[in-house]
Each structure stands twice: as structure tokens, then as C-alpha cells.
Rosetta silent file (secondary structure, phi, psi, omega in degrees, C-alpha in Angstrom):
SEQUENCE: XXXXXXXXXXXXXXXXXXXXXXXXXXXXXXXXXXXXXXXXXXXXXXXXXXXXXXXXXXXXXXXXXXXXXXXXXXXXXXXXXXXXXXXXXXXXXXXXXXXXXXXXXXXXXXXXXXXXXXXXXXXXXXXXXXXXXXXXXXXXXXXXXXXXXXXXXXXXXXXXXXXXXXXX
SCORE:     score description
SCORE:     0.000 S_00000001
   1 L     0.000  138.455  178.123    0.455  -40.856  -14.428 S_00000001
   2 L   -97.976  148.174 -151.165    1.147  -40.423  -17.705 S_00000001
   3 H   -69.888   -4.238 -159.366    1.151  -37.076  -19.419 S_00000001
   4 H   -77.731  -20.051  157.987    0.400  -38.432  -23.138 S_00000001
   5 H   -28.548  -41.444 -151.616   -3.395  -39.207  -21.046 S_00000001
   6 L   -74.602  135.541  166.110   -3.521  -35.160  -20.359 S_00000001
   7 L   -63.995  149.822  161.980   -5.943  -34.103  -23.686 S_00000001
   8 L    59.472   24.136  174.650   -4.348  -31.506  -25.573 S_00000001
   9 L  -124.187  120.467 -170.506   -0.824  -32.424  -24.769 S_00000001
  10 L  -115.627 -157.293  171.122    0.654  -33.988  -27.675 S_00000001
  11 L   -30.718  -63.592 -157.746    4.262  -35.381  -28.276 S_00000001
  12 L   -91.911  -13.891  173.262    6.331  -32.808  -28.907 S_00000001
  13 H  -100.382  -24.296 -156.713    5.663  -30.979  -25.636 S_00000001
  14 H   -82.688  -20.107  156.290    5.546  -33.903  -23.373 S_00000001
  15 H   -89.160  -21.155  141.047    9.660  -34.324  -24.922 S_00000001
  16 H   -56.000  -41.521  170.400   10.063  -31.305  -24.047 S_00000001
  17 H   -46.773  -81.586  176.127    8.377  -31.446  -20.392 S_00000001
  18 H   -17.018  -43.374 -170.657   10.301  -34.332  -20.397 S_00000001
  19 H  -110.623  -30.511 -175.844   14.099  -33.436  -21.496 S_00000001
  20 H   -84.757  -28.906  163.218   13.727  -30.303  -19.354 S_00000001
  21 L   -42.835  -33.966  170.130   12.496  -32.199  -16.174 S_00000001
  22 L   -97.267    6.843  142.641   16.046  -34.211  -15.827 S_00000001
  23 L   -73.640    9.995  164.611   17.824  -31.218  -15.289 S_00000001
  24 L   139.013  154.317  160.194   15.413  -30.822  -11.675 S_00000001
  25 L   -58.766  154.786  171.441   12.028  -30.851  -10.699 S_00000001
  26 L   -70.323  126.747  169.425    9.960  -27.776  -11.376 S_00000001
  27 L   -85.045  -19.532 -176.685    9.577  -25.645   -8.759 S_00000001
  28 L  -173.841  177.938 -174.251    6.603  -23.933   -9.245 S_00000001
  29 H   -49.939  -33.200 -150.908    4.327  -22.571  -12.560 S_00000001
  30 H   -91.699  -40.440  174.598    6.980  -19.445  -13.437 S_00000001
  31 H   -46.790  -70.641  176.693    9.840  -22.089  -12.867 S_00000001
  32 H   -44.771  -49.459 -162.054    8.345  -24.418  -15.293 S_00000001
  33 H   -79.166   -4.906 -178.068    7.413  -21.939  -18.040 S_00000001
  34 H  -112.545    9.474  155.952   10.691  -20.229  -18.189 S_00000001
  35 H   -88.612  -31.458  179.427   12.568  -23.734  -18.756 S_00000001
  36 L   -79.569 -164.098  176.009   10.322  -25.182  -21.147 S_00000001
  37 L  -133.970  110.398 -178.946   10.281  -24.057  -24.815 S_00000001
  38 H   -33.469  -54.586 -137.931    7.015  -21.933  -25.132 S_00000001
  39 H   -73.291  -23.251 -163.938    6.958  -22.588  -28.759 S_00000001
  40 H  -135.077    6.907  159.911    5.655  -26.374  -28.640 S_00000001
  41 L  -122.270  102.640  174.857    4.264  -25.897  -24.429 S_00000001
  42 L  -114.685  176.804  172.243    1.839  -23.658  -25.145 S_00000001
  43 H   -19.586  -83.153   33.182   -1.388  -21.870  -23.330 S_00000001
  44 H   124.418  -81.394 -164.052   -3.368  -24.998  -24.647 S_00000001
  45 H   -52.142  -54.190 -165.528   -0.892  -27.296  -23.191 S_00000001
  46 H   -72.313  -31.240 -158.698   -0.710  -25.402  -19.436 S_00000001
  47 H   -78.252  -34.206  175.826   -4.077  -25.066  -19.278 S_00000001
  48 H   -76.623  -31.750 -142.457   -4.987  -29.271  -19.399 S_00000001
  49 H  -109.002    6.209  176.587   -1.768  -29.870  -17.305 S_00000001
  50 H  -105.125  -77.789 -163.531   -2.891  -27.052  -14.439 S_00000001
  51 H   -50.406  -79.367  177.033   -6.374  -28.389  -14.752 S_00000001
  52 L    -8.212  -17.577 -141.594   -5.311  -32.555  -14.097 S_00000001
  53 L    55.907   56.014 -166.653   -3.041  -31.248  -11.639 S_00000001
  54 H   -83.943  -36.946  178.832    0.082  -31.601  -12.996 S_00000001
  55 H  -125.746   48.096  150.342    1.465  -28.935  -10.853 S_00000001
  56 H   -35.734  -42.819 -155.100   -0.350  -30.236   -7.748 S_00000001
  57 L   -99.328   22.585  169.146    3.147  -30.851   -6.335 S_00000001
  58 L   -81.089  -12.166 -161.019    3.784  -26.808   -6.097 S_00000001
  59 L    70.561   -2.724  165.462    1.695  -26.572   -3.396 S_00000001
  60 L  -133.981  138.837  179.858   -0.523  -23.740   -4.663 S_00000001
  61 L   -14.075  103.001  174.667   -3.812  -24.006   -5.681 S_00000001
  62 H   -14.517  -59.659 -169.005   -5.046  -24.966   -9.195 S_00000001
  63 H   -54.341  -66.763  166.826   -7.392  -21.577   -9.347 S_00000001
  64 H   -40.162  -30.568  152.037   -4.506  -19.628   -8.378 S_00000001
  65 H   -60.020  -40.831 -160.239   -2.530  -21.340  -11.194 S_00000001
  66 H   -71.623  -71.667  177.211   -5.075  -21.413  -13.676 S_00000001
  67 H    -3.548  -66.471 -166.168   -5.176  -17.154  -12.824 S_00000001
  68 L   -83.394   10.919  172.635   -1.346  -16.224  -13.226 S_00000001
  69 H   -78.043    3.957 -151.995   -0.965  -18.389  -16.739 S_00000001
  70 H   -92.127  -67.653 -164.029   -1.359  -15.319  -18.846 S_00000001
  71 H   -39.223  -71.897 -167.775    1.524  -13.905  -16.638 S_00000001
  72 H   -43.716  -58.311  178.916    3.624  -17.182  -16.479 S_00000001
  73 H   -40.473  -68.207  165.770    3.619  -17.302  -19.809 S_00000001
  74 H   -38.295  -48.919  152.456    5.092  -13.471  -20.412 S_00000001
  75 H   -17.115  -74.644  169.610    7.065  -14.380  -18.041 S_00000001
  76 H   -75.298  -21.883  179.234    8.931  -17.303  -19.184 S_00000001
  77 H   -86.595  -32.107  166.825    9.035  -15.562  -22.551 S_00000001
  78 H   -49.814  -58.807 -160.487   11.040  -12.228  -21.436 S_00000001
  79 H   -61.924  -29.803 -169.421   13.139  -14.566  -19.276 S_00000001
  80 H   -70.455  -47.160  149.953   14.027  -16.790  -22.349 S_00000001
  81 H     4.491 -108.904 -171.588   14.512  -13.525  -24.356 S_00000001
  82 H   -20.712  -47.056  177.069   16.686  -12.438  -22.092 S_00000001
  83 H   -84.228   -6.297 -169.344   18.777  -15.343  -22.286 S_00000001
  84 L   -70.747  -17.191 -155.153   18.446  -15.700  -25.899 S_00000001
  85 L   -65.420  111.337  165.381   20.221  -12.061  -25.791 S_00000001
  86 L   -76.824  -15.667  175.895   23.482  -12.373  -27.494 S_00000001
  87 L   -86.190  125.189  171.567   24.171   -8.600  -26.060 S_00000001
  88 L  -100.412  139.313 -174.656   25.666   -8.823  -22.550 S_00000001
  89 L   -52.622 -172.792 -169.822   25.456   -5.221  -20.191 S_00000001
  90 L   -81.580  -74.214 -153.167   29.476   -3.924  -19.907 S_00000001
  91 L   -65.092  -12.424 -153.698   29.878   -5.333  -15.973 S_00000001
  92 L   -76.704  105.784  154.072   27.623   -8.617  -17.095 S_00000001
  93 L   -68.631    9.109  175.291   30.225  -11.762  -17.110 S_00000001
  94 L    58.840   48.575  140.544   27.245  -13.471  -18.579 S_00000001
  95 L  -147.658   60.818  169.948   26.707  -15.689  -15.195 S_00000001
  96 L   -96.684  172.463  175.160   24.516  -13.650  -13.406 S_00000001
  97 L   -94.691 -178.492 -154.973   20.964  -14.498  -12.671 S_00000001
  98 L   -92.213  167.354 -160.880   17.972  -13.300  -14.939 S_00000001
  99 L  -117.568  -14.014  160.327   16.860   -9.673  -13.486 S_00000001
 100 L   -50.165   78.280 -159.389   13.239  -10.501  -14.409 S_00000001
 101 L   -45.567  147.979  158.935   11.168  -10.483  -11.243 S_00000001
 102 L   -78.509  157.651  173.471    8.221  -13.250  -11.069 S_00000001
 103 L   -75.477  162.244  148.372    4.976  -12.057  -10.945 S_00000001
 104 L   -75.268  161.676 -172.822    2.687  -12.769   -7.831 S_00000001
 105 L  -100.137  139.588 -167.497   -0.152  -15.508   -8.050 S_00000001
 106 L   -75.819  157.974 -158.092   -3.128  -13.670   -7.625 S_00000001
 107 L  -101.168  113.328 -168.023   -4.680  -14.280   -4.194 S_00000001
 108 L  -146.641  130.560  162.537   -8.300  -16.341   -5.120 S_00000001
 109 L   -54.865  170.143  174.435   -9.521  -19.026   -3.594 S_00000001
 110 L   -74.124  142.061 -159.092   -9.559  -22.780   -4.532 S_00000001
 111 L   -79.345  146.083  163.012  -12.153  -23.778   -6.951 S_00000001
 112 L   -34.972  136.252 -158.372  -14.796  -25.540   -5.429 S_00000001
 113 H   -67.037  -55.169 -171.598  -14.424  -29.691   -5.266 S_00000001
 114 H   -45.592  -44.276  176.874  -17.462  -29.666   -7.931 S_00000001
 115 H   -80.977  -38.225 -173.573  -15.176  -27.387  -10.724 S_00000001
 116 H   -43.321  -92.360  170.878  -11.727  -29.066   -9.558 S_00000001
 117 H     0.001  -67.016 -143.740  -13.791  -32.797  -10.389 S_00000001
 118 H  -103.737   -1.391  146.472  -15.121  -31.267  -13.712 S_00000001
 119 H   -61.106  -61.140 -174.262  -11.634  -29.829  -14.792 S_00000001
 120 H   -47.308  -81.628 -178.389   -9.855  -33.174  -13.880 S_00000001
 121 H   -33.260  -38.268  169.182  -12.684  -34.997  -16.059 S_00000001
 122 H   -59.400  -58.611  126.490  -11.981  -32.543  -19.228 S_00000001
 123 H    52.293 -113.837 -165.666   -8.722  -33.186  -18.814 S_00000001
 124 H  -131.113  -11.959 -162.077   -7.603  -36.843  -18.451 S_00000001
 125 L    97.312  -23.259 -163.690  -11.660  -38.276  -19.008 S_00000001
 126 L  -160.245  130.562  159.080  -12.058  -39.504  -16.009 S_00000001
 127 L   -46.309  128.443 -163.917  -11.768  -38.090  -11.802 S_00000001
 128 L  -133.229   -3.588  161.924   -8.777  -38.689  -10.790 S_00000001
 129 L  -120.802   10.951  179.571   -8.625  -37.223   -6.822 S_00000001
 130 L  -160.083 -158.267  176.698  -12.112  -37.759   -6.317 S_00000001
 131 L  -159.264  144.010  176.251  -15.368  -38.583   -7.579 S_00000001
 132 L   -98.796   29.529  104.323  -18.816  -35.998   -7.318 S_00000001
 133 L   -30.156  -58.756 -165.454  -20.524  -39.065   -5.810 S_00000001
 134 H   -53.967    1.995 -169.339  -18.227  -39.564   -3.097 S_00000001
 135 H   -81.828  -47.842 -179.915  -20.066  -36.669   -0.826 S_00000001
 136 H   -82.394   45.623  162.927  -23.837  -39.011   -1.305 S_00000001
 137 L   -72.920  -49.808 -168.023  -21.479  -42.508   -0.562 S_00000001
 138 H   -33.716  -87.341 -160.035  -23.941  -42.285    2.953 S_00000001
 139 H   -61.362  -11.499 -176.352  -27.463  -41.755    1.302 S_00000001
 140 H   -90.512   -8.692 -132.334  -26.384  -43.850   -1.858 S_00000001
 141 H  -110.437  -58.588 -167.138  -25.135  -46.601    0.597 S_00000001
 142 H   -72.651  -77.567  174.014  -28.542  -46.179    2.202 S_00000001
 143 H   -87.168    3.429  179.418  -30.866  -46.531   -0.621 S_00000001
 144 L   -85.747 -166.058  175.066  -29.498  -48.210   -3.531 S_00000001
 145 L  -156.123   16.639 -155.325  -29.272  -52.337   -3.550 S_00000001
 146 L  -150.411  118.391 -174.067  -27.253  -52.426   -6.615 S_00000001
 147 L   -99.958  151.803  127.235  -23.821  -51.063   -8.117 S_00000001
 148 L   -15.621  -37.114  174.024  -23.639  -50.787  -12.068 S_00000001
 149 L   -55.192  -72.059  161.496  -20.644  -53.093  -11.589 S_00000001
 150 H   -55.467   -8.572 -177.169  -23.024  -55.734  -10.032 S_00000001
 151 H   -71.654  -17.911  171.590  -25.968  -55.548  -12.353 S_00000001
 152 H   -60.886  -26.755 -177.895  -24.730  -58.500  -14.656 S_00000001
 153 H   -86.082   15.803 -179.949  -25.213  -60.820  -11.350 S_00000001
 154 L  -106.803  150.342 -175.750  -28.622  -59.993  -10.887 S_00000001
 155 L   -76.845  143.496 -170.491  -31.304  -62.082  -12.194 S_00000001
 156 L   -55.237  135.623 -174.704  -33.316  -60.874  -15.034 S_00000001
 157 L   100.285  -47.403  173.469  -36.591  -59.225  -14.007 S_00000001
 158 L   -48.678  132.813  170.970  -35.242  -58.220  -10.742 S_00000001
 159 L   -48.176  104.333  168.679  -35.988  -55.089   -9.312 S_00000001
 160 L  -131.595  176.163  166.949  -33.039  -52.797   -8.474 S_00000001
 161 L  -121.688  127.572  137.632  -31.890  -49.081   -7.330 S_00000001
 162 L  -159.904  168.002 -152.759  -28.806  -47.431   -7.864 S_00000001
 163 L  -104.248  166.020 -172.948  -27.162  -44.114   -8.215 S_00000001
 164 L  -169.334 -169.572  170.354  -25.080  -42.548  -10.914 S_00000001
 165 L  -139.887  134.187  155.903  -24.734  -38.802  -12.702 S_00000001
 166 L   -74.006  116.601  175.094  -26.080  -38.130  -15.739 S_00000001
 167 L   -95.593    7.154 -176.738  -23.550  -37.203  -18.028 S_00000001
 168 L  -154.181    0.000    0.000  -25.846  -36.433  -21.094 S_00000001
């Protein structure tokens, strides 16, 4: 899916995302933020691409992401620091690995299917691992006679039911 979709992600980070991504996949939020360049993937930026699920394929939980970005962020900015450091320690042969421990992702549960849904929609616009229908498919299944899709085939005058969410 493509990221220029994600709201609040504009150009200039998604070539970043982008030029830092073929040097490996991201491994995880802390991974990501201390490869990319802060300056044009900002707060703004993680926060649509956590909600969409952009970093779905970490294996930990949106909530728990969305939690730790203050952190990721600080994170990734010491470690870049750090390399940014033109002073190396005396013993450093300047290929060691950064000495900046990741933080832990705070231990929260997973947001409820109803906020996940209404993240995704802010988002990208539109549910994009679900729908807040699909739970009623039974009872809408059961009493409607009519999809919104199908209402152009129905004859004028006709009588119908069917279900929806109001979004306004």
C-alpha cells in the first residue's frame, strides 16, 4: 500500500522512508527512528504511519507503539547524535556499535478493534483490516434486503432496509 495514501506523510519523508528502507527492512519502531532522518520523519509523520499500521510487520502492538513514540523519537535522536559525533573515545576505532540502550515498549494492551478501525480511518480514509460492521454481518444479513451498492437496481418506490454507520 502506498505510503503517499498515509495523511500527513508528505514527500520528503516517504524519500526518506524510502532511501533508508533499501539498506534492510526495519526491524522494529527504535530501529526505524534511528535510521531515518528525524528532521523531515517527524512525530506527525510516526504517528499516521503507527496508526495505518505501517509497522504492523514488527509484531508489537499499535498501542504499545503509539506509547513508546515520545521515547523512539529521543532515542533515534541521541543515537544519530552520537554518530554525528566527530569526537571518537581514545580506545574507540570508530566501528563499534552505538552504546545507547533502547528503551522498553511500555507493557499496555492492544487498543480495542473499535479505536484500531477509527485510527486506520484517520489515517488512510478508509478501514483497511476491517470494517466496524463486520461484527453485525449476522443481524445485518438477517434484516436488511438491500446493500447501498444494490440500491440503483431497485425499482423506484420500492421499499427497502439496510445498514450503514453514520459518519456525521
Amino acid at each position: 500500500f502506498g505510503l503517499v495514501a498515509v495523511k500527513n506523510v508528505g514527500e520528503g519523508a516517504i524519500d526518506v522512508i524510502i532511501a533508508e528502507r533499501r539498506n534492510g527492512p526495519f526491524t522494529s519502531l527504535f530501529d526505524f527512528c534511528e535510521r531515518v532522518d528525524l528532521r523531515k520523519v517527524n512525530k506527525r509523520v510516526l504517528e499516521s504511519l503507527i496508526k495505518c499500521g505501517a509497522f504492523d510487520c514488527t509484531g508489537e502492538p499499535r498501542s504499545r507503539l503509539f506509547a513508546a513514540l515520545e521515547d523512539a523519537l529521543d532515542y533515534g535522536q541521541r543515537v544519530q547524535r552520537e554518530k554525528a559525533d566527530p569526537q571518537l573515545g581514545l580506545f574507540d576505532m570508530g566501528n563499534s556499535p552505538s552504546v545507547v540502550n533502547t528503551p522498553p515498549l511500555p507493557q499496555i494492551p492492544e487498543w480495542e478493534e473499535r479505536e484500531r478501525l477509527a485510527n486506520e480511518k484517520e489515517a488512510l480514509g478508509f478501514y483497511i483490516t476491517g470494517h466496524p460492521l463486520q461484527r453485525y454481518e449476522d443481524v445485518l444479513e438477517k434484516f436488511t434486503n438491500a446493500t447501498a451498492v444494490a440500491l440503483k437496481e431497485r425499482q423506484d418506490g420500492e421499499a427497502v432496509r439496510i445498514g450503514g454507520t453514520v459518519s456525521s
